[in-house]
N, C-alpha and C positions, 0 to 999 in steps of 0.2 A: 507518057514519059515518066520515067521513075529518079526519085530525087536519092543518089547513095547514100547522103548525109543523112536525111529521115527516115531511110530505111537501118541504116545503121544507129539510130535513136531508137527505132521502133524494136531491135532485137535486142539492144540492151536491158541488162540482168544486173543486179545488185550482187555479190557475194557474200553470205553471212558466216562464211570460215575460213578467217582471215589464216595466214599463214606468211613463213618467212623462205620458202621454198619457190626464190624470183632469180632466174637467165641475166638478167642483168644488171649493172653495175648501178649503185648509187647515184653516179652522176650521169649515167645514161636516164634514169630516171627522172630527174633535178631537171634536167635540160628541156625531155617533154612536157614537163609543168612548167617550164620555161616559155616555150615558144607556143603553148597551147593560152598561153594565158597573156603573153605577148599579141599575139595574130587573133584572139578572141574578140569581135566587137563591141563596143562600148557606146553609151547614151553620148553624141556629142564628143566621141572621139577621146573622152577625156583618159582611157588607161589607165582605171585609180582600182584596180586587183591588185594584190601584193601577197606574196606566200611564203611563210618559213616550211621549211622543210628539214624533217629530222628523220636520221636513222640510228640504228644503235638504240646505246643507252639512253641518248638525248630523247630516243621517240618510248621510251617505256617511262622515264624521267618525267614526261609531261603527262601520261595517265594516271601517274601516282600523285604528280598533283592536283588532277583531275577529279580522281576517287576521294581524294583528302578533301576537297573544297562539294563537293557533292555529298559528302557524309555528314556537313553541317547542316545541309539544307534538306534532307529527307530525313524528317522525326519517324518516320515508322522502319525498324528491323526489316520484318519481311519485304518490304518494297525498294529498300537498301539492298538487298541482296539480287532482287532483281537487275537493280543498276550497275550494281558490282559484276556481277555475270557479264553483263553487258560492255562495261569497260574491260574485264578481264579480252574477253573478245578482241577490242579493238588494239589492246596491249601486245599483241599475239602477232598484229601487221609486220612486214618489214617494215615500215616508217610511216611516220605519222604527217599530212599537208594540211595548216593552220591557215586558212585564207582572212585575207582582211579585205577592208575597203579603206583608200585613203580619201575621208573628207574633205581636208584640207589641200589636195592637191590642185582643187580646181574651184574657188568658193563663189565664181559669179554662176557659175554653171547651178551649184549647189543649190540658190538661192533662188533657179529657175523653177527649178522641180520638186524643192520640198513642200 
């Protein structure tokens, strides 16, 4: 018997040429990072994923401050530019998904498993 879910894990691909050239609307997107992250199971049911979602300028606005705050932290030129390429890359998306964890939504839970 074949499981589609881990088969469908198992053909997934990474894309390294990100582009802005997407069939669908922004908030057709928003919504399956919605309900994929909604209906996604959690340790103890607690639900503590939480995601901003940007497109536009908002999503090239966060790699600029991405790049700015990574330019403090990488002393070498050459390996900066590396990184630079590499943001430039991800700048290049239609929109950028910032996932979190909320700590505090669930703190006896917290306390279970740290």
């Amino acid at each position: 018997m074949t499981n589609r879910v881990i088969n469908d894990l198992m053909k997934r691909r990474t894309i390294y040429a990100l582009g802005r050239n997407v069939h669908q609307e922004p908030v057709e997107i928003a919504e399956v990072i919605k309900n994929a992250i909604k209906h996604s199971p959690t340790a103890f049911n607690t639900q503590t994923v939480r995601a901003v979602i940007l497109f536009g300028q908002s999503s090239e606005d966060v790699w600029d401050i991405v790049e700015e705050r990574l330019r403090l932290e990488v002393n070498n030129e050459k390996a900066f530019k590396k990184t630079q390429a590499k943001i430039a890359s991800f700048r290049e998306g239609f929109g950028t998904v910032l996932f979190f964890t909320d700590k505090i939504k669930n703190p006896p839970v917290l306390l279970i498993i740290q």
